[in-house]
N, C-alpha and C positions, 0 to 999 in steps of 0.2 A: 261790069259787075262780075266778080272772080265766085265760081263756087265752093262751096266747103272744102277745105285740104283735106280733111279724111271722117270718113262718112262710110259706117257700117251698118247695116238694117238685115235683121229677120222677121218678117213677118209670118203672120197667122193665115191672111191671105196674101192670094199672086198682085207684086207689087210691079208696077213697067215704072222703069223710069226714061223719062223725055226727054230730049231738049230744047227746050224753047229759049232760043237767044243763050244765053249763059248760067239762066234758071234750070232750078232743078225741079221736074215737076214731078208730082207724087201721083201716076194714075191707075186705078180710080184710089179713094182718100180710104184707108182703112187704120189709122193710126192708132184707133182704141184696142185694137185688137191684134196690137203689138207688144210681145214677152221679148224677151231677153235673156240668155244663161246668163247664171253668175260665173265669173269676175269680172262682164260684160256688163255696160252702163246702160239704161236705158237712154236716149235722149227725147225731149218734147220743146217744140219749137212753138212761141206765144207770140202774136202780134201786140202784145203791151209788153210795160217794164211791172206789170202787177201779176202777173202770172195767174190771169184771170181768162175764165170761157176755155174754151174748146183748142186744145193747141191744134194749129195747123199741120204740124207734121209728128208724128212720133217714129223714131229706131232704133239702131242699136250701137253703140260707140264704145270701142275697147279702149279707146284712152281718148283722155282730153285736153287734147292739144290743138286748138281751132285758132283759125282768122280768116274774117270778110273782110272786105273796103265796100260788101253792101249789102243786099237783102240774102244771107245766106240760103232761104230755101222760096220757092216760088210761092205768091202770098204774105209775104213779113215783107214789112217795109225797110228802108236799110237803113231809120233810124227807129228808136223806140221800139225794141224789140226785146225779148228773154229765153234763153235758153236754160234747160232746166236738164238736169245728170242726175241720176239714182241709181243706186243699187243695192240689194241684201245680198250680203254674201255672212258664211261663218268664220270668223275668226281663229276660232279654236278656242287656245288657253286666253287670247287677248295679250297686252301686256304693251309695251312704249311704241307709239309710233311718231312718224315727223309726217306734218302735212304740209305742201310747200302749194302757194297759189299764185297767180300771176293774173293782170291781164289791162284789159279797153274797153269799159268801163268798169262797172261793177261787177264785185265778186264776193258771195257769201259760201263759204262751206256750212252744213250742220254734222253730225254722228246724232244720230236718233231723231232727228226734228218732231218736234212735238213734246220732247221732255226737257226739263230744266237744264240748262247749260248747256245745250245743244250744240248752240253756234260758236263753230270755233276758229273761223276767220271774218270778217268783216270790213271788206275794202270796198264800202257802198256809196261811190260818188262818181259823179263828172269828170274826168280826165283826160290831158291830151298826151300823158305819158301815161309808162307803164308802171301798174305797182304792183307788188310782193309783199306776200308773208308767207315765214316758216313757222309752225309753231309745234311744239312738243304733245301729244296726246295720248294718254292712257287709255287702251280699250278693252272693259270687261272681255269674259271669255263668252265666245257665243257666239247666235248670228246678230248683226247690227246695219241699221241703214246707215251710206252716205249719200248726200245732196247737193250736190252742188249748183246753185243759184249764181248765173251771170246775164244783164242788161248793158245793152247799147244805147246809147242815147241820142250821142250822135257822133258823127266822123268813120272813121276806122274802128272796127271789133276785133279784139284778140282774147283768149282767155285759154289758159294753160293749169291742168292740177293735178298730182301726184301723191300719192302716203305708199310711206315706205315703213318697214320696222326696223327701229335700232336695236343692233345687233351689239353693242357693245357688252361685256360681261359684267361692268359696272353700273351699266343705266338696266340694262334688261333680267332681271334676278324670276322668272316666272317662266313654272316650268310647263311644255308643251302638253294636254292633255293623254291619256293612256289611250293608245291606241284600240281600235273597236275590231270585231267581227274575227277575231281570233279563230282557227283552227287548226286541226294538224290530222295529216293522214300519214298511216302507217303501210309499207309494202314488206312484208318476212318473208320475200322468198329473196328479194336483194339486201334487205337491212336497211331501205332508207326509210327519212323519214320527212315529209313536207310537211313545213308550216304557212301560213301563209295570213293577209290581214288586212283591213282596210287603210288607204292613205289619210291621212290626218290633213285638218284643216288650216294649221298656222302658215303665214308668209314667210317665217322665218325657220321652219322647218328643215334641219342639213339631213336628216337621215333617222336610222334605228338601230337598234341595238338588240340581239339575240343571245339569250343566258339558256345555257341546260342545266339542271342539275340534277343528280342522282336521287329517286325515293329516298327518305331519310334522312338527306344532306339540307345546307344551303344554298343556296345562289351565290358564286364567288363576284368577289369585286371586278373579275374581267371576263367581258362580254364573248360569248362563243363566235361570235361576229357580226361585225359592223359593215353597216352599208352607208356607204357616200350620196347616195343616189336619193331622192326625196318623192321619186317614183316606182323604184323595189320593192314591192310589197310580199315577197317569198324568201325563202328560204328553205333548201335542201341539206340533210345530216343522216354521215350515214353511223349506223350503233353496233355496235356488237353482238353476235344474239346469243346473250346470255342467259335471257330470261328476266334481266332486270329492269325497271319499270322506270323512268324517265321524264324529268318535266321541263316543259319550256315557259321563256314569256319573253315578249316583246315588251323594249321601253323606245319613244321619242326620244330621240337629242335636238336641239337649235341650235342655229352660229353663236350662243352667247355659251354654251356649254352647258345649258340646263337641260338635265335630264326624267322625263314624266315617270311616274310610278309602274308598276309591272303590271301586266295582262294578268287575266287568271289564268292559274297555272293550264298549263295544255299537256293532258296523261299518253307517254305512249309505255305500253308492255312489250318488251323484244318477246321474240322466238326464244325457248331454250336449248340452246345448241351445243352448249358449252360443260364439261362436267364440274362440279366444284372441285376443291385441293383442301389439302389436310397438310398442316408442318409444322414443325417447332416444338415439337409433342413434350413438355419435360414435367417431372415428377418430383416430391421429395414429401418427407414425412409428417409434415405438416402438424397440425395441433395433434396432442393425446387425444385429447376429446371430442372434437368434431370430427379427426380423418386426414387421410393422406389428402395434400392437393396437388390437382394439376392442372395444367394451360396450355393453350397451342395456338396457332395459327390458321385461320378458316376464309374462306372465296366461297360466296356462291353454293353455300347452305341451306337448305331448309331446314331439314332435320338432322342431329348429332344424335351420337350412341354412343357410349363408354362404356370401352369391354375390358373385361378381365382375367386372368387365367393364373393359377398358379405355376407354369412353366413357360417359355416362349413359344415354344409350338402349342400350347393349349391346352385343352380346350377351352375359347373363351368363351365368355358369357357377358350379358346384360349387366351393367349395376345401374345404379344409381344415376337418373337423366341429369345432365349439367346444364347450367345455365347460360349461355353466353357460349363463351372463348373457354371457361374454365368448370371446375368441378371439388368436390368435395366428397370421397369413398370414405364415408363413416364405419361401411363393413367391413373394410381389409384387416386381413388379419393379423392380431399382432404376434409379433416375436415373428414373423412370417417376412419373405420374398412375394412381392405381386409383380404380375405382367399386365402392363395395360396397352391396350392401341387405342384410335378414336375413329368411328367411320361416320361420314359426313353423306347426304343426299340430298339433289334440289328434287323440285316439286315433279321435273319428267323424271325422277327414277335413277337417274345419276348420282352413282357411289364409287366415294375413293376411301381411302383408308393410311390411318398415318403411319410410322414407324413405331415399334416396340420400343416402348422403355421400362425400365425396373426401378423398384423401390424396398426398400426393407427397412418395413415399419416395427420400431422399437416394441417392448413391452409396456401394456399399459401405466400411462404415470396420472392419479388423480389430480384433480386440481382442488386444493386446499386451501378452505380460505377465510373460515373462521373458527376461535375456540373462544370458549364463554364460560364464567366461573358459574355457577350453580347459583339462585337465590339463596338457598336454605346451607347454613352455617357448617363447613365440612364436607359438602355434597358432591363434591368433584368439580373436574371440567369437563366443559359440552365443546364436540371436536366435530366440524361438517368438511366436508367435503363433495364432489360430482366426479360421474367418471361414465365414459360413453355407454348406449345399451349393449356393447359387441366386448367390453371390456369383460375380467372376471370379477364376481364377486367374492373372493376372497381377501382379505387385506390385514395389513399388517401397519397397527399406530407405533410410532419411535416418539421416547422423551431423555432428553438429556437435562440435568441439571448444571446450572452455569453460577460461579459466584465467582465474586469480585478479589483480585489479589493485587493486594496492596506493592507487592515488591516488585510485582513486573507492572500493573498498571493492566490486568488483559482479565478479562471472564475467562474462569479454567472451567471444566467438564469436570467433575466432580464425578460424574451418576449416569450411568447410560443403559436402558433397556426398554424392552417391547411391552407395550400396554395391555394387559389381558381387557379386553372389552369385548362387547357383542357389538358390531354397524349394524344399522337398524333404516330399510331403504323408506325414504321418508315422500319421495316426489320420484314421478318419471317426466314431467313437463314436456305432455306431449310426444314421447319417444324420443325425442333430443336427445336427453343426457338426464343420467341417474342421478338423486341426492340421497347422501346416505348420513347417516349421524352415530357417535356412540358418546360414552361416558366413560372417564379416566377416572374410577372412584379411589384406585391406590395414589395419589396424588398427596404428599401435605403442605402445609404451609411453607416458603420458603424465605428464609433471612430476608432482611434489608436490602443486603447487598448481591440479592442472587435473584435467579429467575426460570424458566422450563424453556426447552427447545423445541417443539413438536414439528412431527414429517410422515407422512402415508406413504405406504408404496399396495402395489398388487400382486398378488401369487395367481400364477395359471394351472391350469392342467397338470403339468410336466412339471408343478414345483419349483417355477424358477420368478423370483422376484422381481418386479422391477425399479427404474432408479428411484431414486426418494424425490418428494413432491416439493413444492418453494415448501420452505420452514416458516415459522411463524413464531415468534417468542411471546412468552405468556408469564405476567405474574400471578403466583400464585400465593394471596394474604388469610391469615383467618377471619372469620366472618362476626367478631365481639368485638361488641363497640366498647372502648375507654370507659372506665368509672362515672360518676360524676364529682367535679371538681370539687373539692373542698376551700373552706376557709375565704369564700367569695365576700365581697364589701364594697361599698361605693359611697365616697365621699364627696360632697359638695361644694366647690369652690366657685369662687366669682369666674375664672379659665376655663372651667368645664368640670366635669367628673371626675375621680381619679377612682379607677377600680382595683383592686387587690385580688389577689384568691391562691391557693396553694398549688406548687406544681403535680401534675399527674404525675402517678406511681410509675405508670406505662413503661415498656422500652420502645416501643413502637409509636411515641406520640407523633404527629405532625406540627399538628397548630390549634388554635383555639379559635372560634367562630367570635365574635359579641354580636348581641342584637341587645335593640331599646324597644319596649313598648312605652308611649306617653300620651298624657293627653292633646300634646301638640300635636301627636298622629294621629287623631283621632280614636286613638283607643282601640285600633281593631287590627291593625297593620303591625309587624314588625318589622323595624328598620335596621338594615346592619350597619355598626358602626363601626366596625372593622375586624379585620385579621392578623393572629398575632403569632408567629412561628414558636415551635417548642424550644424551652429553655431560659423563655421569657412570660411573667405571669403577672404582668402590668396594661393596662392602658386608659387613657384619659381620652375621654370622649368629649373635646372640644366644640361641641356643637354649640350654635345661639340659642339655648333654648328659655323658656317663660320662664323669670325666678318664680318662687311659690308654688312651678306645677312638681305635680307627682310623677318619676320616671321610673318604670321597673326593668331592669338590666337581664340578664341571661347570656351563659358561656356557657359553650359547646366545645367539649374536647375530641379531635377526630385523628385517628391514627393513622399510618403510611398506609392500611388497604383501603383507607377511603370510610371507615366504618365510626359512628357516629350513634349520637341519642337525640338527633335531631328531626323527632317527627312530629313531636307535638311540646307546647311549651313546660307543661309538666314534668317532662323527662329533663328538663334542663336545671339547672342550678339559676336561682334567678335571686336580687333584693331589688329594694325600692329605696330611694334616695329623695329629699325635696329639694330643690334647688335654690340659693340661698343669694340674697343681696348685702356684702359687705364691703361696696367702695362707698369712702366719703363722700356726702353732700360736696356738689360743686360749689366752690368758693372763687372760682377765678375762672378768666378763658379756657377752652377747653382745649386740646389735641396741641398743644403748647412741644409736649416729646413724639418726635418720631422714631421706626426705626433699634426701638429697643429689644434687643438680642441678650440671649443667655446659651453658653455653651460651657460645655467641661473645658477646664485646662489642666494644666501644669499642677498648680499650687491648689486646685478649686473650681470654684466658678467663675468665670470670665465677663463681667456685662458690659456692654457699651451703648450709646446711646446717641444723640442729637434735639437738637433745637430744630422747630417746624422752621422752613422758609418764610413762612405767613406771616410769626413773631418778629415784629419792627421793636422790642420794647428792649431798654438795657439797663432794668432793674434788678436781673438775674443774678444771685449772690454763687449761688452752687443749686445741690442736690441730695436728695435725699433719697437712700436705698432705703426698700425694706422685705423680708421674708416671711412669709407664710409660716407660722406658728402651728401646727394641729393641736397642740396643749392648749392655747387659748382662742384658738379659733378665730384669731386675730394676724393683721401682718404688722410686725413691730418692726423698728428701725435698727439697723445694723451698726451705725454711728453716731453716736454722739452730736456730733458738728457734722453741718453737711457738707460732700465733696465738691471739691470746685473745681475738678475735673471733669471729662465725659466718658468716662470709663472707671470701673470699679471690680476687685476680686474678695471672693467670698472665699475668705481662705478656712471657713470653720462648717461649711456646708459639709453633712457626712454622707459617706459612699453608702450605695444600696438603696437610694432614695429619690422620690420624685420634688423639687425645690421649685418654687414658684415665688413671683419679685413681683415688687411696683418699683418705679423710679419718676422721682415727682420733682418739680423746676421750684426752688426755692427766691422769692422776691425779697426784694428788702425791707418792706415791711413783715415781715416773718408767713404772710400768705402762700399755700403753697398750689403750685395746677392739679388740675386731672391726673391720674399718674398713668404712667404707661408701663403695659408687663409680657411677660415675658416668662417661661420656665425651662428646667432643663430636668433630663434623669438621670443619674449619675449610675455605672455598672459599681457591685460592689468590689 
């Protein structure tokens, strides 16, 4: 009888081992009171195949890979016997593994025995060959038991088992957990700096990855450096000592390429040893009304200064703290040469200082940006403007008058001179910037075809103006609204409305408003029924509306400044009209014409017409035109015999007039359809 090929054991107490004959004896028996480190199996050796009672031997086996031809341990018989493997170990993140089994006789794997799906091989029989299986297995992240369950029954015992984790990047997508127990210590009198961390638990573990980045910044996509090694757990860098403050974090990588999320970041503060720098310093005149600006270049700042001097040699002074990289001197002076430098300090008291540069900031130019006609009729215009608190207040409004010439096609300047006004400071918002307002009361009305230019500038001290502000053009209209219209009427047709009224006196008319109030609208609402440009004092309000209601109409005549009597319906010119039903009683199909049109021609009036597609019938003899009468309020027939054509000219229709049709499908028993209509307006 051959003994175990390999057989590990630590116990709890002193173990002798013997030999008696080929046996292994266990003296004295302390096998309950036998541990194991993990990745180390336990083993327990059972005189049944039920893995019942008291094992006779317990130890410890780093791997299992056994075979007897008999009683493996002294006391087991060298058939009917069980051998029992466990162990917890942590896994880590978990993720795909292969478990491969072998053996003579029986062979059970479990992962977690005792919970559902446990067992994940089962080659549990009699045999005088050897069997195998590989199988694939997912293992939570953690720690987890393995078991492995192997029985002799009889003959020869072998039993062999293994898990490994696939590495492949396609099977294994789970990434290694975040490494634990982070630290980092700092040394300032050499600049380094150790990190350091505990090793991680996965089997598939290739190494780590070490990221720094600057307070402020991110973490770049590449690692300060990588370790091959799966037992490295430090890492040494040395910093600069600049004073600047530094973060690290360790990430896992596995053979599949997955990489664990970051440590919490780990703070080192360098030494400051280093002075800041100041460069690039440039200047220019920036807005009128905020201030010169400038910008530069800065390392390892704490604090900035921005100094100024009227000459290069000085003496400078303090202005205005900047924010950032740049700045904004609202105080410099205008019409004036400034000298600026920028001196920069870190937090130990280190100061450098940039190059001189110049600037020569123009004379104040406001910013100009609205004018506004008066409410009140004649009243002037209202002119605003802002302009810095260092600006003068002195100023001077410019208006030109511009009208339109026909022969070149260009607005000429007719008119050009300074507005006597008083500015009047209306807002300081805060110290910002000043708003100031006045009024253009020598202003009049200007043509049609003309319009004002206005433009601000400033006068300083010494009398000298400066450039003129953006312009802004300005109409300027009288503030009388149009008459009200005369000679207004509104007639009732089966088409709609037809409204009348006499043209405005005006030269300045624009157009003419209509609105309807009706009982269709409820009587409370006015509806516009449209707009009619000046020169034209017609319009038919072709709405569907109720015959028999009551509609009361209203026109508004409103001139080019926009001015109007349109604020309440009283001021308007208004009639009333009922609305009236005078087509025939249907006698035949209806919608029998489509498609009928009326326009001016040549000779008159032009109409054309069509038969509906729907109409299958071919009883159709011709047609009959007819015209709207207002002498009898009637539409009577234009011919005699009706046309047997599909088109017809109204050669007797007179100019200056609104002309409305029917055109109705005559049968051969003399019945005629629906008629279908149509109107036009003819210019006189």
């Amino acid at each position: 009888m051959n003994p175990a090929r390999r057989t590990t054991a630590a116990t709890a107490t002193a173990v002798v081992l013997t030999t008696a004959g080929t046996l292994l004896t266990l003296t004295p028996s302390a096998s309950a009171a036998t541990t194991c480190t993990s990745p180390v199996f336990k083993r327990q050796f059972f005189a049944n195949t039920t893995f019942s009672g008291t094992p006779k031997k317990t130890d410890c086996d780093s791997a299992i890979d056994q075979s007897w031809s008999g009683a493996p341990v002294s006391g087991l018989p060298s058939n009917n016997f069980g051998v029992r493997w466990s162990v917890t170990r942590d896994f880590g993140s978990g993720g795909p593994f292969s478990f491969s089994a072998s053996g003579l006789d029986g062979i059970r794997v479990y992962l977690d025995p005792g919970t559902t799906g446990a067992r994940k091989i089962d080659l549990w029989k009699n045999t005088s060959t050897t069997v195998s299986k590989t199988v694939n297995v997912t293992i939570p992240k953690g720690k987890h038991t393995l078991r492995v369950d192997y029985v002799n029954w009889t003959g020869s015992a072998k039993v062999k088992f293994g898990y490994t984790p696939r590495t492949s990047a396609t099977v294994d997508t789970v990434k290694p957990l975040t490494p634990t127990g982070t630290s980092v210590s700092y040394d300032s009198a050499t600049g380094k700096a150790k990190l350091t961390w505990a090793k991680n638990k996965e089997m598939d573990l290739a190494g780590y990855q070490v990221y720094r980045r600057l307070k402020g910044t991110s973490f770049g996509s590449t690692p300060l450096t990588t370790t091959s090694s799966t037992s490295s757990t430090s890492y040494t860098d040395w910093l600069p000592r600049s004073g600047d403050a530094y973060y690290y974090e360790v990430r896992a990588y596995d053979k599949a390429g997955n990489v664990s999320t970051g440590t919490a970041d780990q703070l080192v503060t360098t030494v400051d040893r280093i002075a800041p720098t100041v460069r690039d310093l440039k200047a220019d005149e920036g807005s009128a009304l905020l201030g010169v600006s400038l910008w530069w270049m800065s390392e390892g700042a704490e604090t900035t200064r921005l100094l100024r001097a009227p000459s290069p040699d000085g003496p400078f002074t303090e202005v205005r703290g900047p924010w950032g990289n740049s700045a904004t001197d609202a105080g410099a002076p205008y019409g004036e040469t400034s000298y600026y430098k920028v001196a920069v300090s870190d937090a130990a008291g280190n100061t450098a200082y940039s190059s001189v540069v110049s600037v020569a900031r123009p004379l104040a130019v406001p910013y100009f940006w609205k004018t506004e006609n008066r409410a009140e009729d004649g009243g002037g215009v209202d002119l605003r403007w802002e302009v810095s608190p260092y600006a003068p207040a002195e100023f001077r409004v410019h208006r030109e008058e511009r009208r339109f010439d026909e022969a070149t096609g260009t607005f000429d300047v007719v008119d050009s001179q300074v507005v006597p006004c008083d500015p009047k400071l209306t807002d300081t918002a805060y110290g910002t910037k000043y708003s100031y307002t006045c009024t253009d009361t020598t202003v009049v009305p200007s043509p049609n075809d003309g319009f004002y230019v206005y433009w601000v500038t400033t006068v300083d001290a010494l009398g000298r103006e400066s450039a003129p502000s953006q312009t802004i053009s300005h109409g300027y209209g009288d503030g009388t609204a149009p008459p009200l219209v005369t000679g207004f009427t509104a007639t009732a047709t089966t088409y709609g409305t037809v409204l009348d009224w006499d043209d405005s006196p005006v030269d300045d008319l624009a157009r003419y408003n209509v609105f309807r109030l009706s009982t269709v609208d409820d009587g409370t609402d006015y509806t516009h029924v449209g707009t009619v440009q000046a020169g034209t004092s017609r319009l038919v309000d072709s709405a569907n509306l109720q015959d028999g209601e009551d509609h009361t109409y209203f026109v508004d005549a409103v001139d080019t400044s926009g001015n109007s009597n349109y604020t309440t319906a009283d001021k308007m010119v208004s009639t009333t009209v009922t609305e009236l039903d005078l087509r025939p009683s249907v006698q035949t199909p209806q919608d029998w014409l489509v498609d009928v049109s009326a326009q001016a021609g040549a000779d008159g009036v032009d109409l054309t017409w069509k038969l509906s597609s729907g109409y299958h019938g071919s009883d159709i003899t011709g047609y009959r035109v007819h015209r709207w009468n207002p002498a009898t309020a009637a539409y009577e027939p234009l011919t005699a015999d009706p046309v047997t054509g599909t088109s017809y000219t109204d050669t007797t229709a007179a100019t200056g007039a609104t002309h409305f049709y029917w055109v109705t499908a005559v049968r051969a028993d003399g019945t005629e359809s629906e008629p279908g209509d149509a109107w036009v307006a003819l210019a006189p």
